[in-house]
Structure formats: structure tokens, C-alpha cells
N, C-alpha and C positions, 0 to 999 in steps of 0.2 A: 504494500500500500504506500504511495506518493504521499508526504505531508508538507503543509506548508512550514516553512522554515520562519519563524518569528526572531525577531533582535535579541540578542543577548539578555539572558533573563528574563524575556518573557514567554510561559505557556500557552498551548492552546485555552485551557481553563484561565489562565490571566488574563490573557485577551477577550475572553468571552464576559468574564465579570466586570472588566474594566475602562474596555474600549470600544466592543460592541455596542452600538447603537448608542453610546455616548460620545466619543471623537477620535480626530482622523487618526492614524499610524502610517506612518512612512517605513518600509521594509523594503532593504537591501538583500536582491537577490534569494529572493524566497521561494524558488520554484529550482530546485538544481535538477538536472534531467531534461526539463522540460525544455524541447524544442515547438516557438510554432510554424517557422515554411511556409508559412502564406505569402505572397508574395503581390504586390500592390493590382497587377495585374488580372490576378485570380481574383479577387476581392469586387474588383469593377467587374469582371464575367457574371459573379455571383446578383451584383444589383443588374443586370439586365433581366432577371430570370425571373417570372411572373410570379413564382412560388416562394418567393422572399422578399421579405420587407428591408426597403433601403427607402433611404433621404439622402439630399446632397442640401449642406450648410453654404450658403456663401456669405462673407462680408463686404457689402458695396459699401461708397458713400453715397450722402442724399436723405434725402425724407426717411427711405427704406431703409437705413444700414444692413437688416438682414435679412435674408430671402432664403426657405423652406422648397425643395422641391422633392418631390414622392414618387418613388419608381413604380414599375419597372423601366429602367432607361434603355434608349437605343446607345448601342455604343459609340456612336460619332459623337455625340453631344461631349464624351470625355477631352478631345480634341477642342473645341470650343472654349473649353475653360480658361481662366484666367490662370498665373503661372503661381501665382500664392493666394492667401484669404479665401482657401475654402477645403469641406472637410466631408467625406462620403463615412458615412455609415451602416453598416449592416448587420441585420437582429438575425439571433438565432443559425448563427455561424456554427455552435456545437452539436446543430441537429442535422448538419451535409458536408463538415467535417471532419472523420476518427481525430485527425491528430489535435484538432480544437477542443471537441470533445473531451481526450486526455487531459485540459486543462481541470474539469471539476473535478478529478480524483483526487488534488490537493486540498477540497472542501469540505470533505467527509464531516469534520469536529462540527460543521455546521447540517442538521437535518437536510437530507436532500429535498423534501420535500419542500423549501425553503426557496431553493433556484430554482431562477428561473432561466435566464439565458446566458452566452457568452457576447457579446456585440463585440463587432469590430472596429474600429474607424480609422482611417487613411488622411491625411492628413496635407497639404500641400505646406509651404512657413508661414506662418502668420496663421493658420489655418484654425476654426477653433470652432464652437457650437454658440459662445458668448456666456457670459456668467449670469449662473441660473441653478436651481435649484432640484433635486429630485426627491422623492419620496420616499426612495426605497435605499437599504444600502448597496454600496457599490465597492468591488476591488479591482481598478486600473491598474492596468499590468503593462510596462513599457515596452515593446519588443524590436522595432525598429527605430531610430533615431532619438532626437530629443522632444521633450513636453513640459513645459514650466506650468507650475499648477497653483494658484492661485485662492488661497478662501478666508471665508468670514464666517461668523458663526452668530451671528446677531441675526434677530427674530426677522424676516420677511412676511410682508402682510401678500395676496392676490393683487391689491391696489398699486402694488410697486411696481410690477413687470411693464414693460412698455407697453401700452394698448395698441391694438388690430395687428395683431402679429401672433402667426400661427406656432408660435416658439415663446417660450416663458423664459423672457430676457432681463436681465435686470439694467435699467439705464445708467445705473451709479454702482461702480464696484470699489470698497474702500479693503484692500487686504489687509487680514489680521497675520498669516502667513504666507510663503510660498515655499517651494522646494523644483529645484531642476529634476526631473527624471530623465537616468539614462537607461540603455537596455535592460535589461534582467531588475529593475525595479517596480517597485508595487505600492500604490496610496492606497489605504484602505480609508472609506469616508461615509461616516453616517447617515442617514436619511436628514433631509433638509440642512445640509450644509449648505451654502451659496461655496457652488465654484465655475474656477475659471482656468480652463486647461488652454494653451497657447505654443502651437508646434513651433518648434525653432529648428529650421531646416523640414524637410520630407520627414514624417513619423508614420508610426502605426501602433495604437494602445489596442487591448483588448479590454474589455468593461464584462464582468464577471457581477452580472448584477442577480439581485434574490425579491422574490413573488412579496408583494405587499399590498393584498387586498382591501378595501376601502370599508369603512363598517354599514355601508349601504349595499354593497359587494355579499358581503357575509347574509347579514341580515333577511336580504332579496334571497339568495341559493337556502338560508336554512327555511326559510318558509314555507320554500318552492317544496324541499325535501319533504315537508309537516304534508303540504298540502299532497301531496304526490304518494305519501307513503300512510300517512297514518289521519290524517282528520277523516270523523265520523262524519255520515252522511245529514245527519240532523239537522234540522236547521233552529233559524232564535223562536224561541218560543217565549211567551208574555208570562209573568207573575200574576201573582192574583191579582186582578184590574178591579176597579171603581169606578164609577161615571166622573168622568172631569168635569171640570168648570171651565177650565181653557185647555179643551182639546189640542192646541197648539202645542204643550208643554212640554218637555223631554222628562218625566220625571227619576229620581233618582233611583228610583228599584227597577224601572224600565234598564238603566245605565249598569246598574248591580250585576242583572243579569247578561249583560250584552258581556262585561267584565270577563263574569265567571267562565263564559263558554271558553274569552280567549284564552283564560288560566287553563284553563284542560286544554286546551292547544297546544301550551307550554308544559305540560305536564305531561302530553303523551312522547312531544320532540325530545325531551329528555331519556326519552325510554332509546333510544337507538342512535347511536353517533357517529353513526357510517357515514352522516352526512357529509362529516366534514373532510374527513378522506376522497370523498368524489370530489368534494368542492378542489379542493387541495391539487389535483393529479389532473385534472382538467383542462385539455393542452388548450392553445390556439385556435381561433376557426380554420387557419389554413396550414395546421399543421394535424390536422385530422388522420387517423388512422381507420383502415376503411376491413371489413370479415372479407375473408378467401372466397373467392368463387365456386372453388372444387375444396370443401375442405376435406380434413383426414381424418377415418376413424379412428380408435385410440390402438390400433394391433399396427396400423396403415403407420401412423406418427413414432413412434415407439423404433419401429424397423427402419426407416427413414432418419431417425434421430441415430439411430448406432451405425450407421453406414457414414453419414455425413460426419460426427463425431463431436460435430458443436454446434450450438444455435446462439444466435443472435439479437437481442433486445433489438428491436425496428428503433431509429435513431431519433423517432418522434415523440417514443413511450415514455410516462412520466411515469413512476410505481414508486410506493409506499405501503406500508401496512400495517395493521391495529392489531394487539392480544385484548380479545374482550373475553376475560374468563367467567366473568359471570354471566354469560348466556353461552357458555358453552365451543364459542367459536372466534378463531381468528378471522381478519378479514385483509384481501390482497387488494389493494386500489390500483389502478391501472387507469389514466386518460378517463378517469369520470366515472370509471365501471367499477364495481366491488363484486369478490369473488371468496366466497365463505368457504372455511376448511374447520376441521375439529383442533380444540385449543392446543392439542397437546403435539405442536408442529416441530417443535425445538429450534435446528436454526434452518429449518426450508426456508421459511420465508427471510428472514434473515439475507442469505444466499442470494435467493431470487432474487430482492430487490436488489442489491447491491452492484452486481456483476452486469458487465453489459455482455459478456461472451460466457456460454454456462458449456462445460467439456458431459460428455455422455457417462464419462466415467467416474466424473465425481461423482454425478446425481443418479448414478445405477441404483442403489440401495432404494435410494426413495421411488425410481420410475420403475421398481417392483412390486410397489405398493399401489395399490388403484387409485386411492384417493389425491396421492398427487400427479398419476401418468396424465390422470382424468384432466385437471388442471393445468399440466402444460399442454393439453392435445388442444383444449378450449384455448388458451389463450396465444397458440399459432395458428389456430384457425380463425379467432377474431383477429388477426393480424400484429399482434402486439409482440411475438417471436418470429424472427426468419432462418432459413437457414440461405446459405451462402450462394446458394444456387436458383433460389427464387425468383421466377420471372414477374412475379404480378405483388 
């Protein structure tokens, strides 16, 4: 297992209690091993391709200083550009990269179900996004050239960012810090820091950003789950009525009971927390994972899986999983789907989720056992495992 390399004296657990999600860290060369080979070139291929979300940053002068454009691009348009002050970026580079990919195994000390993508961005000099703010935390990883990174940590209101600008810029940047990053370096920076990264020379950082859902996010997905899985079909029914005097009136035992029902709403959603694992594993709209055409039966998969000798996590698959021993069952999430096995798993699932490449021979013991052959036949035929020779 890859770990991240933190500064002298500090732990994975130090860093988690003391600088996670409180302030930034600057680490020197924290990924040893780690090559990324992408190469400026690749990167532009990658934003023509309709199946990936890219933007290109420019900074003009004028009214506009900055201008937002959203692919898929034709590739002439890169020819066009101007020779510095602007910056391509590209989301979800670890899901059509292995060797990008190999970036999150240095994340582990962090719940995977946490990440979210790896971004790329290219950089022209001068080139930059503008200082602004994000929500979520981020680990900028230096890999080609240099980046001077720029922040504050004093409160930003919504009122601040420039108006009618499809980028949340801020017009006034006063640094509290900076730091030069060169290759093999890494900022780590909490949510809602203002920063301000600025290539000096041609760059290419990778952005190792993590999921942070909104509590309108949350709120909306557990409801849907209540409504979807477990609200009774009943409906409001009246308290004992009186004739009013002002019909109009909303009265308070009318209110009691409207209350109560919601209370047993909340009281049955409590009963099952599966929810939040679908909510959690629930990839992108256009990173969707689609069931097999022809799938296999479980004698068909089994013989196929010892012949090939290894399967492969589809590069889309988000998995995590839950021990809920008080009902008896663990639960495997997968891109939104949950898949129940008996509590007493040990470390299958474990395994499962962790590995993106699973060998035949480790997992013989268990794919002799039905209940988990079962399990991986279901979840290469919902497409969620490949093996190496799959055409669809």
C-alpha cells in the first residue's frame, strides 16, 4: 500500500486531528513512486472528448477580465490561444487514467468514500483560474513546472465574488500566505480557503479533490430514500373536529397531527441506513455504469473468472460498504446500488472495496462459497467488474 509521506513529525492521525478541515499544509515531496506521464498534449485530447468535463480559464483585460469556456473543444481552437493567461482543466482524469488513478492509493487514511475526483489542469504562465474559493477540501499536487499559491483565510460573504461571471472570482485578493510549488510538491487546503494559484512558466497540478454534499443534497436523497423505501401509504387524517367559528383557521391539533405523521416518517428512516451509502457511491450523470447485454450465469462467470485470472473494478465504480449487525446483514454500495450479504463477511468486503484489480486466486476460498460467487456474478453483470477482454 502507497502512503502519503507527511513532514517530519507529522502523522497520518496528526494531520487528520489537526489540519484536516482546519488549515492548509505544505508537503515536500509526499508521493515517492509516484509517476504521472500525462503529458500537456494528452490532456487537450482528453477535453475534446464529449465524455469528459473540461473548461478552459482565460484572463483578458477589459470589462471581462475573465472568461469561462465549457467543452467538448475542437482541437484547432488550442492553436488560437493566446501564448500565457490561461489554464485548461479536466475533471475526472482518475476514471480514463490507471496511472492517474494510482494517484488515490496514497488517500486511503482518508475514507474513500470521501473522493471524489482527481482534476487536472495545464497551465500556460500567468495562467490561473483567479482567487476564489471552494467548498470542499483539496490536495494540489505539483507535477510539471512551477505554481505560486497564494491565500487568505478571512471569512468571504457570496456578495464578494465579482457579479455576472460564471466563475466565483474574488475582485480583491489580500494574501495572508504564499508558497512556490515545484515538482513533486503538494498544498493541502481546506474547504473555503480563498486561493490563488498563478503558473510561472508552462505547469500542470493535479487537484485530488473529496465529495462534499450540501445539506439540501443530503436532506432531498434521505427523503427520496423514506419516500421510496419505507413511508406508509396512509394518508392525514383529522383529530376529533368541532364546528369552527372561523373555518379559515389552521388550528393547533389540526398542526399536532400533521406533526406527528412527519415524526413516524423520521422514525421509520431511522430504521435503515442504507440510505446513505447509495447517497454516498452515486457516481456522475455521465459517468454512469450501464448491466451487460449477455450476462453470465454464476457456473458461466466462475469458469471465465479462472481462465482470465483477474477482474477488474470498471474505472467508473464508486464502492463502499456498511457492517449492520443488528439486522443481521452487511451491505456493499456500488454507484447508488446496495447489495446485502450475511454479517458474518470478515474481510470480503473489506477486499472488495479496496482493490481495483481482484486475482482468482486470492478470492478462490470465498468464490467457493455461493453466497459470495453469487455476488460477484451480479455485480459483472451489472457492469460494475470487467474482465480485460471485454468488448461492451
Amino acid at each position: 500500500m502507497q502512503n502519503l509521506q507527511f513532514p517530519e513529525g507529522i502523522s497520518a492521525q496528526q494531520f487528520l486531528a489537526e489540519y484536516w478541515q482546519r488549515k492548509p499544509l505544505l508537503l515536500h515531496n509526499p508521493l515517492p513512486g509516484f509517476e504521472c506521464g500525462l503529458e500537456a498534449d494528452e490532456l487537450a485530447g482528453m477535453a475534446c472528448d464529449e465524455n469528459i468535463e473540461s473548461r478552459l480559464v482565460l484572463e483578458k483585460d477589459g470589462a471581462t477580465p475573465w472568461e469561462a469556456r465549457y467543452g467538448p473543444f475542437d482541437e484547432a481552437i488550442f492553436a488560437d490561444l493566446p501564448e500565457s493567461h490561461w489554464t485548461l482543466l479536466v475533471q475526472d482524469v482518475d476514471k480514463h487514467l490507471p496511472e492517474i488513478a494510482g494517484l488515490l492509493d496514497y488517500f486511503h487514511f482518508i475514507p474513500d468514500w470521501r473522493l471524489d475526483d482527481v482534476m487536472v489542469s495545464y497551465a500556460t504562465d500567468q495562467g490561473s483560474v483567479g482567487p476564489h474559493i471552494d467548498d470542499y477540501d483539496v490536495f494540489l499536487y505539483q507535477t510539471k513546472g512551477r505554481r505560486r499559491w497564494k491565500i487568505h483565510t478571512r471569512d468571504v460573504s457570496e456578495e464578494e465574488f465579482i457579479p455576472d461571471l460564471e466563475l466565483r472570482i474574488l475582485p480583491e485578493f489580500e494574501a495572508e500566505q504564499e508558497w512556490l510549488l515545484e515538482p513533486g510538491d503538494m498544498l493541502y487546503l481546506p474547504p473555503n480557503v480563498a486561493h490563488w494559484g498563478i503558473a510561472e512558466g508552462e505547469c500542470m497540478t493535479c487537484s485530488v479533490g473529496f465529495r462534499a454534499p450540501s445539506m439540501h443534497e443530503m436532506a432531498t436523497a434521505w427523503f427520496e430514500a423514506a419516500l421510496d423505501d419505507r413511508m406508509p401509504p396512509q394518508r392525514y387524517r383529522d383529530p376529533p373536529l368541532k364546528p369552527q367559528t372561523a373555518p379559515g383557521e389552521i388550528l393547533p391539533s389540526s398542526l399536532d397531527e400533521f406533526k406527528a405523521l412527519l415524526e413516524e416518517c423520521l422514525h421509520r428512516g431511522r430504521q435503515n441506513d442504507r440510505w446513505f451509502g447509495r447517497f454516498v457511491t452515486e457516481a456522475k450523470e455521465h459517468l454512469q455504469i450501464y448491466p451487460r447485454t449477455k450476462p453470465l450465469n454464476e457456473k458461466a462467470f466462475h469458469n471465465r473468472f479462472r481462465e482470465q485470472a483477474v477482474i477488474h473494478r470498471h474505472h467508473y465504480a464508486r464502492m463502499a460498504f456498511s457492517r449492520n449487525e443488528h439486522d443481521g446483514y452487511d451491505t456493499l454500495y456500488v454507484n447508488g446500488q446496495d447489495y446485502t450479504l450475511p454479517s458474518d463477511t470478515g474481510d470480503f468486503l473489506p477486499v472488495l472495496s479496496h482493490y481495483r484489480v481482484l486475482h482468482f486466486g486470492y478470492l478462490q476460498e470465498w468464490l467457493e462459497q455461493p453466497v459470495y460467487l453469487s455476488l460477484l456474478c451480479r455485480l459483472y453483470n451489472d457492469g460494475h467488474l470487467q474482465f480485460g477482454d471485454d468488448t461492451e
